[in-house]
N, CA and C of each residue as an Amber inpcrd file, in Angstrom:
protein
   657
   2.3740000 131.5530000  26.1910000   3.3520000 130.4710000  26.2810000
   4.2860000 130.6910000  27.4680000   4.8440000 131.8800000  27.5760000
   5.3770000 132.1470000  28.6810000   4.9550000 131.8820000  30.3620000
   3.7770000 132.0210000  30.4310000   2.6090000 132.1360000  31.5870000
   2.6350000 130.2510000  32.0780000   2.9350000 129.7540000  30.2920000
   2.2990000 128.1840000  30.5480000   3.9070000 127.2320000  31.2870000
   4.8080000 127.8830000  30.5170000   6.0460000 127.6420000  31.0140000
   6.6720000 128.0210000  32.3570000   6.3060000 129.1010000  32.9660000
   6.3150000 129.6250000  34.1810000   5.4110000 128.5330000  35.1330000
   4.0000000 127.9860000  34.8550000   3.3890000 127.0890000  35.5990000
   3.9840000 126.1330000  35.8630000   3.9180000 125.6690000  34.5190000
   4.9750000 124.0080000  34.5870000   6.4390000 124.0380000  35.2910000
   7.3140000 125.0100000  35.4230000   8.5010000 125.1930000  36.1700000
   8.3160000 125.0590000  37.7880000   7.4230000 125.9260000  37.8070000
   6.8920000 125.8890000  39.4210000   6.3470000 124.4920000  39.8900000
   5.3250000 123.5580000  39.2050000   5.0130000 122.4190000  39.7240000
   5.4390000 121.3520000  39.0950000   6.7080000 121.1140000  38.7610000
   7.7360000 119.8290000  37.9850000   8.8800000 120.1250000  38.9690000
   9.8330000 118.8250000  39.7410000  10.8240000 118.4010000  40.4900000
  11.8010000 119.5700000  39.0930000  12.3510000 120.1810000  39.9230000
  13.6110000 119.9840000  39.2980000  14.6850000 118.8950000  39.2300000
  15.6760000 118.9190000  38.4720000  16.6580000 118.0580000  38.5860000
  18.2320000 118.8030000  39.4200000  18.9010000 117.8300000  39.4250000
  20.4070000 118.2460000  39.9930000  21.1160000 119.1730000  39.1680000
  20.5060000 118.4300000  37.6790000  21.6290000 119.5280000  36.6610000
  20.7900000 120.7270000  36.6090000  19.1070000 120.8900000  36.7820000
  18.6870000 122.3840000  36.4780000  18.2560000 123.1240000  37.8370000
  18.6110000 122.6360000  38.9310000  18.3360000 123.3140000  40.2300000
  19.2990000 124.4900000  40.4660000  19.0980000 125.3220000  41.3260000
  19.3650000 126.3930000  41.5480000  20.7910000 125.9690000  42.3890000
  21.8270000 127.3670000  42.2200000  23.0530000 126.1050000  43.1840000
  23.1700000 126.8530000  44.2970000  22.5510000 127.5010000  44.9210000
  22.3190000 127.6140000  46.3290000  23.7940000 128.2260000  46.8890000
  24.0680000 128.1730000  47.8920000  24.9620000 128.5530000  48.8200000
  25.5900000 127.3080000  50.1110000  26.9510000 127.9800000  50.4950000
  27.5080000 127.4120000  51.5670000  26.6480000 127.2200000  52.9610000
  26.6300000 128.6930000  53.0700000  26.2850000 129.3580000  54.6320000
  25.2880000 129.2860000  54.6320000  24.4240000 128.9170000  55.8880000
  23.0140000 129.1780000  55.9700000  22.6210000 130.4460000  56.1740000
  21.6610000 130.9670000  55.6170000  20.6800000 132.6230000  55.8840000
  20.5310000 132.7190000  57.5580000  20.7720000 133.9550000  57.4910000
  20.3010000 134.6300000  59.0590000  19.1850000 134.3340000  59.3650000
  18.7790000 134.2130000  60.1790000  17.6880000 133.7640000  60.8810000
  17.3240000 134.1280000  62.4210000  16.3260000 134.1900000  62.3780000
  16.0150000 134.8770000  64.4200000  16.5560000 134.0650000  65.0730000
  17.0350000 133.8960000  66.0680000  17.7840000 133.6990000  67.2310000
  16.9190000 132.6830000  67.8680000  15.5690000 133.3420000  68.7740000
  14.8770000 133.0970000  69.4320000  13.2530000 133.1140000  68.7330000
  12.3600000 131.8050000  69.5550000  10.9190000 132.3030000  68.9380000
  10.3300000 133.2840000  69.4590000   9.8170000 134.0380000  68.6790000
   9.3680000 134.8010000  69.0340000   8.2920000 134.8930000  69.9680000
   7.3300000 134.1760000  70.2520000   6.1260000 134.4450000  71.5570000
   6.5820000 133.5330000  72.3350000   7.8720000 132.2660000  72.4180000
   8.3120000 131.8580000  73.6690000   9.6510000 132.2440000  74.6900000
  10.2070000 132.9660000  73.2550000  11.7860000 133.4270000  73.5270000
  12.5950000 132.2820000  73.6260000  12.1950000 130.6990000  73.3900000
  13.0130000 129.5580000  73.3840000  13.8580000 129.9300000  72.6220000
  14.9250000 129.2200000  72.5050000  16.2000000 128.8810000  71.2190000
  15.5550000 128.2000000  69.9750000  15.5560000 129.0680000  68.8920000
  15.1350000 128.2200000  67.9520000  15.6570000 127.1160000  67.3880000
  17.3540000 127.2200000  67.7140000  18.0090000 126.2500000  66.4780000
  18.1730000 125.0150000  67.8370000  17.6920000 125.1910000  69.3980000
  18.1260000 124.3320000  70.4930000  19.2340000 124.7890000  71.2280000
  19.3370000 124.4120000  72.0510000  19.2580000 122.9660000  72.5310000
  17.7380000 122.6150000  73.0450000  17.1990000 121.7450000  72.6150000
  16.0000000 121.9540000  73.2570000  15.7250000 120.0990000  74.2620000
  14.8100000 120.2450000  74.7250000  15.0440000 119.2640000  76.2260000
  14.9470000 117.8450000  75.7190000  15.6900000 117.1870000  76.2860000
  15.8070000 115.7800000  76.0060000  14.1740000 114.8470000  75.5610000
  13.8870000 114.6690000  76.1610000  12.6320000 114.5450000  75.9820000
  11.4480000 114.3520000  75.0340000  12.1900000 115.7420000  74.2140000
  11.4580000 116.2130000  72.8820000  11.5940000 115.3050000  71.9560000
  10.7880000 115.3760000  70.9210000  11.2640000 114.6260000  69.5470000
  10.4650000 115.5740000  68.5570000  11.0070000 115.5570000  67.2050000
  10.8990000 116.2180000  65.6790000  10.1890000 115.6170000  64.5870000
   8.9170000 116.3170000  64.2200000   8.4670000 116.0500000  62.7620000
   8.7170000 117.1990000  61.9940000   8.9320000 117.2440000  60.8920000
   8.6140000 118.1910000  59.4900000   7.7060000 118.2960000  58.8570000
   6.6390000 118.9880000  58.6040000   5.0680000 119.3670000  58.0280000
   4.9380000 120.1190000  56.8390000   4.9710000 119.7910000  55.9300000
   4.6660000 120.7450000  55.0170000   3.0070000 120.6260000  54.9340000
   1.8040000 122.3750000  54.9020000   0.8550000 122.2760000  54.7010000
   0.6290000 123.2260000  53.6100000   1.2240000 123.5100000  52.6120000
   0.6390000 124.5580000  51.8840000   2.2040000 125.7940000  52.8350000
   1.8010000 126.9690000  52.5110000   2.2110000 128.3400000  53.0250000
   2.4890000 127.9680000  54.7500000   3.5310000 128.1220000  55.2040000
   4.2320000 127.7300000  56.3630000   3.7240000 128.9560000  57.5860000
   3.1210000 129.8380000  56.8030000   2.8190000 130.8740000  57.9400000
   1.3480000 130.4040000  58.7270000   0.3070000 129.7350000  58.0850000
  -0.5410000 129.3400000  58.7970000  -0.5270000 128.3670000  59.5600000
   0.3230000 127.2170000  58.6720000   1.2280000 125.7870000  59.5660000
   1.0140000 126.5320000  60.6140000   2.5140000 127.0520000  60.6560000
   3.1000000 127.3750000  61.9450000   1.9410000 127.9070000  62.8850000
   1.4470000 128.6720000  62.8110000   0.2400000 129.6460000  64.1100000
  -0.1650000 128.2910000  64.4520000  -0.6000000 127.7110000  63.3180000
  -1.3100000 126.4370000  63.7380000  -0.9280000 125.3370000  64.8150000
   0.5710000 124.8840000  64.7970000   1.5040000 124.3410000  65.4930000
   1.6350000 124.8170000  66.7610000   1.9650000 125.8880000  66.7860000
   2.4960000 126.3470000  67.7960000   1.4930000 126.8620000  68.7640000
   0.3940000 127.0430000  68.6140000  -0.8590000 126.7800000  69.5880000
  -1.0000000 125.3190000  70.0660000  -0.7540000 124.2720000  69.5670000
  -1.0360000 123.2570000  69.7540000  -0.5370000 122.6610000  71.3260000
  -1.3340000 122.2740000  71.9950000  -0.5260000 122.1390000  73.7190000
   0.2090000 120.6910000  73.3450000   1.2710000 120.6500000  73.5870000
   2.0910000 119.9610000  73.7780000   3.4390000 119.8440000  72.7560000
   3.1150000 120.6170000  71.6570000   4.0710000 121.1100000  70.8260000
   5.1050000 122.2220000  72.1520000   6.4650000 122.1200000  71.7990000
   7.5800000 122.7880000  72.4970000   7.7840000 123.6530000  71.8140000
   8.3290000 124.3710000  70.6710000   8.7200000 124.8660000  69.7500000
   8.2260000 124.8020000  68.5700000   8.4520000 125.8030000  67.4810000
   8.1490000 125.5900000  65.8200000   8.8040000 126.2090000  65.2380000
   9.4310000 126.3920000  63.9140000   9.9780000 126.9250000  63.2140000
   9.5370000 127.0570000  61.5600000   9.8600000 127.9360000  60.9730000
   9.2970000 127.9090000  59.4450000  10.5770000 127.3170000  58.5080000
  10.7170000 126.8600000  57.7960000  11.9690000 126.2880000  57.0670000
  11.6710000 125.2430000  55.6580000  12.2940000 125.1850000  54.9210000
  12.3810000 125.1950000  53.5210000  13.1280000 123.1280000  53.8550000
  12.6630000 122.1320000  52.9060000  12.7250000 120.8910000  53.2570000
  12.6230000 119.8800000  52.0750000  13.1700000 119.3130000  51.3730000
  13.0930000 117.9460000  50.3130000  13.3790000 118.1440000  48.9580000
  14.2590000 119.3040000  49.2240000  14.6220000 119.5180000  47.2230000
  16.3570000 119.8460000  47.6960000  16.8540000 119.8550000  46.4920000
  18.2240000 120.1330000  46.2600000  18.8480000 121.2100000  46.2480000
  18.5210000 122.6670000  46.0780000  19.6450000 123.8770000  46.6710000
  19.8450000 123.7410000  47.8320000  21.0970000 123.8420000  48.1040000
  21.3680000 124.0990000  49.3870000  21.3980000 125.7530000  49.6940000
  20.7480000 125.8810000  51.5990000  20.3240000 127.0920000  52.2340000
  19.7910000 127.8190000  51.0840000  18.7120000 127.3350000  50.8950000
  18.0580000 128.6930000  49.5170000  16.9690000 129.9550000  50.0450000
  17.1010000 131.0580000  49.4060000  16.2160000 132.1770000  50.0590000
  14.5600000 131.6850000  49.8800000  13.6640000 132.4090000  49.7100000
  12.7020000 132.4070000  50.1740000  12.5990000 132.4990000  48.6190000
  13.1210000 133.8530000  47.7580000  13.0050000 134.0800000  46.4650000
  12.7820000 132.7100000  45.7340000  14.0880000 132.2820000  45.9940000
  14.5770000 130.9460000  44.6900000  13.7440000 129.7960000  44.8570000
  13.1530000 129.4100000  46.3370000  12.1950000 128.5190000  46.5860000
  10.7060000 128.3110000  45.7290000  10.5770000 129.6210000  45.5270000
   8.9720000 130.3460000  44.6920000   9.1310000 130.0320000  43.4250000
  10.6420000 129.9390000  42.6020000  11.0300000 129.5370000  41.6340000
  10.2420000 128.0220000  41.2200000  10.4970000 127.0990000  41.9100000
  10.3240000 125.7230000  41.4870000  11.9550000 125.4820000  41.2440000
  12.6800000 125.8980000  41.1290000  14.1500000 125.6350000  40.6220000
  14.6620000 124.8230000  42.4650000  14.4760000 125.0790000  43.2650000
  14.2920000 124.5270000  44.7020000  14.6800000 122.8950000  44.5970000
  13.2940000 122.9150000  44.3330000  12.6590000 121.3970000  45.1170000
  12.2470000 121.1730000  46.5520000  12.6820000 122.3010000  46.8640000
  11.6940000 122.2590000  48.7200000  10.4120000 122.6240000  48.5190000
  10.1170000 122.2180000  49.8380000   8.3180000 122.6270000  49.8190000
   8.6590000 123.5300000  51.7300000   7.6770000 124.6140000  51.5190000
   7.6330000 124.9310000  52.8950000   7.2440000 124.0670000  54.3400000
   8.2400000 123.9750000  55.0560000   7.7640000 123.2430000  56.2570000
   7.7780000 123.6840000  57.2760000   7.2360000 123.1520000  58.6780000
   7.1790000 123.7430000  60.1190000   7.7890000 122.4730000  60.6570000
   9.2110000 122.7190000  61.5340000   9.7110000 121.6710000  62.1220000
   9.1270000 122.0610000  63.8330000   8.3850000 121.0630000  64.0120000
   7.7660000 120.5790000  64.8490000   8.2030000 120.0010000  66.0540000
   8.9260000 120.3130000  67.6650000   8.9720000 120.1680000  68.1840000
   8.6290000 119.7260000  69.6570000   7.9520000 118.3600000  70.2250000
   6.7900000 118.2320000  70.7760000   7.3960000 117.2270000  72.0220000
   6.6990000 117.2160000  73.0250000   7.1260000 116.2750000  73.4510000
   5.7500000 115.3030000  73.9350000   6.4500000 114.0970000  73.4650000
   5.3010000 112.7620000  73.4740000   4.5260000 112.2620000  74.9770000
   5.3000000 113.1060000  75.6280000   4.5310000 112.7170000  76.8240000
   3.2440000 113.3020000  77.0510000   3.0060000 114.9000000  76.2690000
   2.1140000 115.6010000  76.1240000   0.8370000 115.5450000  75.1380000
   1.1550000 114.8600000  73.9920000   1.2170000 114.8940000  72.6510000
   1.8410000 113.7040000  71.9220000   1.1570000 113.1160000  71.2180000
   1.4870000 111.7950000  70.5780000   1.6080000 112.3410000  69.2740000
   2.6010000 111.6680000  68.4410000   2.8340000 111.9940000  67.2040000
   1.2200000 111.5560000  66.0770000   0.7230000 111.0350000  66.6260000
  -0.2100000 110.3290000  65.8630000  -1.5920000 111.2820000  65.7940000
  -1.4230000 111.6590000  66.9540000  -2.6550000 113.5180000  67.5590000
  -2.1970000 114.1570000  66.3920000  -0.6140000 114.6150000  66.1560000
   0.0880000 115.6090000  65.3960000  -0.2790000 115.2360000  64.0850000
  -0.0940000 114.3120000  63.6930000  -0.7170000 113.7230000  62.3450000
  -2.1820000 113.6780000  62.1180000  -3.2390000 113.9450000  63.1730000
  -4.2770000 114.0140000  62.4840000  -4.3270000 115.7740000  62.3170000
  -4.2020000 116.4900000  63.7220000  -4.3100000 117.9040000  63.1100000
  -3.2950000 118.0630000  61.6300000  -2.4920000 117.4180000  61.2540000
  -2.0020000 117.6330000  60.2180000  -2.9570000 117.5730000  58.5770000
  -3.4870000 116.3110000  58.7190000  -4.3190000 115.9550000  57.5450000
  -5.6850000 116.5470000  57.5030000  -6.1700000 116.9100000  59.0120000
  -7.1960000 117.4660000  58.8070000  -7.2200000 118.8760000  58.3540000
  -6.4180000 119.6090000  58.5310000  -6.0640000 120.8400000  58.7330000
  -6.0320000 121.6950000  57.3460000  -5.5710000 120.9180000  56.1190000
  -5.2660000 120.8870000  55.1380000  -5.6180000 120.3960000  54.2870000
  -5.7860000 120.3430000  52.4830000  -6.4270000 119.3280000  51.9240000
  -5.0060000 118.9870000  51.4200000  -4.7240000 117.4030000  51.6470000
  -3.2370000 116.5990000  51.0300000  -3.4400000 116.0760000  49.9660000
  -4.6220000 116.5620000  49.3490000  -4.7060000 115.4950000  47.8360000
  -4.5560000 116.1290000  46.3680000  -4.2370000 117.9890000  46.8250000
  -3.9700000 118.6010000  45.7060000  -2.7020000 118.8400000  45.0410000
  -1.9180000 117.4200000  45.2340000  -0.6100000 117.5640000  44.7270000
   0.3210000 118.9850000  44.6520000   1.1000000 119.5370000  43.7540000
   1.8820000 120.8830000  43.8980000   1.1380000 122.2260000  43.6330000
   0.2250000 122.0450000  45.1310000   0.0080000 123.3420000  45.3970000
  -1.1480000 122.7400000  46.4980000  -1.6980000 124.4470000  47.3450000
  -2.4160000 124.3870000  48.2290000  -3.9170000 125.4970000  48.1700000
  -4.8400000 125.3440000  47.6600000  -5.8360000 126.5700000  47.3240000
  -4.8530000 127.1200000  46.3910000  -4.8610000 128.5060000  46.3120000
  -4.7050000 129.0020000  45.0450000  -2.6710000 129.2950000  45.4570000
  -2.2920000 128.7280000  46.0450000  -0.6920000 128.5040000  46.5070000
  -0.4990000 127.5420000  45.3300000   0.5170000 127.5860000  44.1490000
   0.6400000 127.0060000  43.2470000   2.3460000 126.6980000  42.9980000
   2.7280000 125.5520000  43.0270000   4.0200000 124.8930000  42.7900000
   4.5570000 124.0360000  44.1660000   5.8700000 123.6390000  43.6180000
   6.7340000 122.9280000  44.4300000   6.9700000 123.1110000  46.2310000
   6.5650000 124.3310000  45.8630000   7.3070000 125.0630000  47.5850000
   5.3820000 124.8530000  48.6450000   4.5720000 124.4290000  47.9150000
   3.3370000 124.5280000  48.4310000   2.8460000 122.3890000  48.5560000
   3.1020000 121.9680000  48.1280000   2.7740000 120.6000000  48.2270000
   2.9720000 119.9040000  49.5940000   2.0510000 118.9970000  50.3000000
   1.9070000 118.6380000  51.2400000   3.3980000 117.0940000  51.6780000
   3.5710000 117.5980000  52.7790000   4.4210000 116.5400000  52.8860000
   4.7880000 116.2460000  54.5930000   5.3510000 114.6170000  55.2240000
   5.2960000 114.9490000  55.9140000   7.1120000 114.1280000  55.9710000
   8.4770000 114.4770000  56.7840000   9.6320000 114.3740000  56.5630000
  10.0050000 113.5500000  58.1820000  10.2460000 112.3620000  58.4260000
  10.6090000 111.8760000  59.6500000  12.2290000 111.5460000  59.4540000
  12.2100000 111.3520000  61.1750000  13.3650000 111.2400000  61.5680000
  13.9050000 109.8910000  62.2110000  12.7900000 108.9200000  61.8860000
  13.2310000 107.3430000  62.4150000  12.3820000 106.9450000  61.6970000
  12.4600000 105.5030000  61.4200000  11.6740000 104.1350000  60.2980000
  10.3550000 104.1970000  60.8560000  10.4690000 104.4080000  62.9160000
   9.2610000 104.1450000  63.2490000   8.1420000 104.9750000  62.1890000
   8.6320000 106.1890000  63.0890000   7.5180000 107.5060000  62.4260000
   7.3040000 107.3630000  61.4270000   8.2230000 106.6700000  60.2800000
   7.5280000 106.6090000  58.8100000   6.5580000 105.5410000  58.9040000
   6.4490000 104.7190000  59.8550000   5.3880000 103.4860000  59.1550000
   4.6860000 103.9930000  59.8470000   4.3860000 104.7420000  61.4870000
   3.2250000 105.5400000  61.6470000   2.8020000 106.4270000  60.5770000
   3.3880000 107.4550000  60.4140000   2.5510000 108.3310000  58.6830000
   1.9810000 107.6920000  57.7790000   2.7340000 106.7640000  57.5760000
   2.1870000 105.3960000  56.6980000   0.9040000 105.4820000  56.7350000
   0.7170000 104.6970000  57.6270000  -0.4970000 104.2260000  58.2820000
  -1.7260000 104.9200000  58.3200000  -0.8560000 105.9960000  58.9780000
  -2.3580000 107.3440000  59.0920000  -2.9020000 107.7610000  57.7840000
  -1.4730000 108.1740000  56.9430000  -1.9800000 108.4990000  55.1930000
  -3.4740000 107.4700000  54.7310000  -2.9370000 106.4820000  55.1760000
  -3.9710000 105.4570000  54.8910000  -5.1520000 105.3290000  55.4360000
  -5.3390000 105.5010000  56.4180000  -6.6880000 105.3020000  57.3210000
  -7.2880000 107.0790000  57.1100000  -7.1350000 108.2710000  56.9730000
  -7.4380000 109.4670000  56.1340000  -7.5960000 109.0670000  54.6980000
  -7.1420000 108.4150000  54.0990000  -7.7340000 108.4710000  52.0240000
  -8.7130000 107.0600000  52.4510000  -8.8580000 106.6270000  53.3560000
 -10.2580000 105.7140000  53.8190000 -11.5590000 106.5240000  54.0620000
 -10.6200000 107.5150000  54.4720000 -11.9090000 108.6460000  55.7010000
 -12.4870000 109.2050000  54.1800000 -11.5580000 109.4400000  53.5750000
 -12.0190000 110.3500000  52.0580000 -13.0160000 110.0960000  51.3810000
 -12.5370000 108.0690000  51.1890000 -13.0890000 107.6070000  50.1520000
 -14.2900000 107.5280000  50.9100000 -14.6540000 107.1300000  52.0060000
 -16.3130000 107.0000000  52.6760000 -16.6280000 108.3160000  52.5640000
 -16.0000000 109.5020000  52.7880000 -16.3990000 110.6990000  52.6720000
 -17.3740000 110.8860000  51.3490000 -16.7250000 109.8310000  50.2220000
 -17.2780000 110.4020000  49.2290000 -16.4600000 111.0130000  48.2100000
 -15.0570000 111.2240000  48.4390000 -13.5800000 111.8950000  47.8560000
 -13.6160000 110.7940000  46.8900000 -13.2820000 111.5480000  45.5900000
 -12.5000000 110.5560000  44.7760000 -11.1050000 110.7380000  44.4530000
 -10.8370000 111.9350000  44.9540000  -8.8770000 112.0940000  44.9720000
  -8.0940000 111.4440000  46.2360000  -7.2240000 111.2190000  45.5600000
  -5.7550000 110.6050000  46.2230000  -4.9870000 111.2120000  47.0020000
  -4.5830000 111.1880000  48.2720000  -3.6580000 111.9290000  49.1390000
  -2.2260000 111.8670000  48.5870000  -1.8590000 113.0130000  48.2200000
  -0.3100000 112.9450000  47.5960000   0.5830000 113.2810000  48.4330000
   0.1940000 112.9650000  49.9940000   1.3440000 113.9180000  50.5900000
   2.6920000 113.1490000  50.1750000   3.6080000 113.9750000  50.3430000
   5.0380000 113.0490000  50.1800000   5.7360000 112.7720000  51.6610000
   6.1050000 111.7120000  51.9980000   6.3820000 110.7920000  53.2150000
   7.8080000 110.3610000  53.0170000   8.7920000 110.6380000  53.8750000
  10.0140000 110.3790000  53.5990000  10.7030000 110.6190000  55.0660000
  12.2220000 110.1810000  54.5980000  13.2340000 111.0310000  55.6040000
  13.9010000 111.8500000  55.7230000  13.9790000 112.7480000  56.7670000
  14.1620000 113.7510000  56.5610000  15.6060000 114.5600000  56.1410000
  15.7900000 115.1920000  55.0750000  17.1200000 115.6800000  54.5220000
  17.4780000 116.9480000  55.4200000  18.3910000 117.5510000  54.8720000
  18.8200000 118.8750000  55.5110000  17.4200000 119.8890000  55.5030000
  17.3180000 120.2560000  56.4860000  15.7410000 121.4720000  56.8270000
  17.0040000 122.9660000  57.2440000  16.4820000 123.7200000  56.1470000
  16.9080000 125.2180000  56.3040000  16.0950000 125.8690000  57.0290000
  16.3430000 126.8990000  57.9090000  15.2920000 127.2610000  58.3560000
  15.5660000 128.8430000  57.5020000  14.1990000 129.3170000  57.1560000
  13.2560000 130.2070000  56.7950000  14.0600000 131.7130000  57.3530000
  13.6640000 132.5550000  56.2380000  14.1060000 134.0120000  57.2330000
  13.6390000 134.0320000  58.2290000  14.5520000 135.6820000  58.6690000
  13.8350000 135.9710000  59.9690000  12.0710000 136.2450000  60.0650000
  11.7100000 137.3110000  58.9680000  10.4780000 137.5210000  58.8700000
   9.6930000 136.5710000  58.4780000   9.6680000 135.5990000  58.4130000
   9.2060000 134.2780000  57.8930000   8.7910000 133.4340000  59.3880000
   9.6930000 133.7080000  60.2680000   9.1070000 132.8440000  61.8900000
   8.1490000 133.3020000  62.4900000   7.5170000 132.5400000  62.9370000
   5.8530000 133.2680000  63.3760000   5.5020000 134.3730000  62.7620000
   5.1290000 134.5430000  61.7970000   4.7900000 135.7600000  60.8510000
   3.7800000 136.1050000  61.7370000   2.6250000 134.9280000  61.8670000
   0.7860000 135.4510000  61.7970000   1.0470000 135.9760000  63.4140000
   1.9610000 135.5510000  63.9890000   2.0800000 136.4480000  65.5360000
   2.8050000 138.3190000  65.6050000   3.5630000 138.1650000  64.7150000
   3.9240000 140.0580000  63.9830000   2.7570000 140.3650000  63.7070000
   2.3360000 139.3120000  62.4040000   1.2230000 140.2510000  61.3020000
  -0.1850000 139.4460000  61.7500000  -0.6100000 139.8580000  62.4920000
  -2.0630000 139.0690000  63.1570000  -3.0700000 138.8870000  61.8700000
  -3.1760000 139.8030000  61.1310000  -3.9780000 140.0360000  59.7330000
  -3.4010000 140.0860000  58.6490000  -1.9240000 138.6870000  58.9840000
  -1.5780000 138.6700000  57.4370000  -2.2880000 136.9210000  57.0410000
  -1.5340000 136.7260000  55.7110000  -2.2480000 135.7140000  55.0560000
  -2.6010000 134.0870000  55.5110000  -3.5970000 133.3900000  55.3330000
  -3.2000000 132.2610000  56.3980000  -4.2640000 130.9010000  55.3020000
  -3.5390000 130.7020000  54.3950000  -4.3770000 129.7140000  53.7350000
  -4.7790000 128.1080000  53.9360000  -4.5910000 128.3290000  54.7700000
  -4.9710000 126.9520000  55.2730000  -6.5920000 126.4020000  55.3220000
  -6.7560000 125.6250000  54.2830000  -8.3590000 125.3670000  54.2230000
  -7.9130000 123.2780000  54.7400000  -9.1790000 122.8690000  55.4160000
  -9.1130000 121.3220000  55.1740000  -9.9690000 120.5670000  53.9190000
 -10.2510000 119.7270000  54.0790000 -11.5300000 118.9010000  52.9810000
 -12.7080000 118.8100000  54.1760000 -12.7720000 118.6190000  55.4420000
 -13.7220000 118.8270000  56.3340000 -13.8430000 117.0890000  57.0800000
 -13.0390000 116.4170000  56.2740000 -13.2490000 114.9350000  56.7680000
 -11.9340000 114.3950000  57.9190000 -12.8630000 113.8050000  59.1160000
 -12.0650000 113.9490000  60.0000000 -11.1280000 112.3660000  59.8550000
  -9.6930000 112.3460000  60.6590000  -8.5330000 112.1450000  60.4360000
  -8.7210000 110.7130000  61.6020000  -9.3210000 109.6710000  61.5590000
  -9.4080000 108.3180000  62.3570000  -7.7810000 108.2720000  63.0550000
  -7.7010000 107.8740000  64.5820000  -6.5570000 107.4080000  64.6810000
  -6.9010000 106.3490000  66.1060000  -5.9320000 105.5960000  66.1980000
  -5.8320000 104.5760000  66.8840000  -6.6190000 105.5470000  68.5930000
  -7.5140000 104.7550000  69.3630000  -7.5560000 104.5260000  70.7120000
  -6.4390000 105.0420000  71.1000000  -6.0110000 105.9900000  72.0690000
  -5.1860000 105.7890000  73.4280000  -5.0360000 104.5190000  74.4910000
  -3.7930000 104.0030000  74.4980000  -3.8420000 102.9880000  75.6080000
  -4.0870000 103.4130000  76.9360000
């Protein structure tokens, strides 16, 4: 009973009255990224613009991201639940309501948000609701967090034309990513930023469904 109650905590929203109450101050955090030496928290160049990714475990995200040519920056950070600045601990809880994310820094001249959105869906499977492979609860569920109306009706869109790709695939599950705007993004400990670039042979769960991610022609 205990084991079954521990599950269900981890993949059920908390509420306001049973969430964890977090803190003022935000957690320390690295300074700089680590394999560019950029500023993590910015200023970063006009130019740029921001998505939020949740894929499962933020350490493979990220490697993933941050190879990507035309991505500027990445960061690991905690995104769409109610403690405020919460550790890494309390997140694993389900008491949260964040899910791990990689804030995504890119610039569109290089890189179209819509490119970013397919390595996103492909990359990952988005239809296993709270959790990712054997990554289980709240802090693991797929999501993607914008920062203008546009970008949401692009995600929109794409969500849609991917659970098309599915259903011809042959999929009979539903893409659950969660699509929204974006709230306060904590960023992640220090050991938490580019992990898989420290730990080359640490964990990296990132599996896809194998069905590729349709997106509009280039003009």
């Amino acid at each position: 009973m205990f084991l079954i109650d521990m599950f269900n905590k981890k993949t059920v929203m908390p509420t306001a009255e049973n969430a964890l109450p977090g803190r003022s101050e935000p957690l320390p955090t690295a300074a700089t990224h680590f394999i560019s030496g950029l500023p993590l928290k910015g200023p970063y160049p006009e130019a740029t613009r921001t998505i939020f990714l949740g894929m499962g475990c933020f350490w493979g995200a990220e490697r993933l991201l941050w190879q990507t040519p035309g991505v500027h920056l990445t960061a690991a950070g905690y995104q769409g639940g109610i403690t405020p600045n919460p550790t890494y601990q309390e997140t694993v809880t389900g008491l949260t309501g964040h899910t791990e994310v990689v804030k995504v820094v890119y610039e569109p001249a290089k890189i179209s948000l819509e490119e970013i959105l397919k390595i996103f869906f492909e990359a990952h499977d988005p239809t296993q609701g709270m959790r990712q492979g054997n990554d289980i609860g709240t802090t693991y569920r797929s999501a993607i967090y914008v920062e203008t109306d546009e970008d949401m009706a692009l995600a929109t869109k794409v969500r849609d034309r991917f659970q098309d790709a599915l259903v011809q695939a042959g999929h009979s599950s539903r893409v659950t990513t969660e699509i929204a705007h974006a709230g306060a993004f904590y960023y992640a400990e220090d050991y938490h930023q580019q992990y898989l670039a420290k730990n080359p042979n640490g964990y990296c769960g990132l599996r896809g469904t194998g069905v590729s991610c349709p997106i509009a022609p280039a003009a």
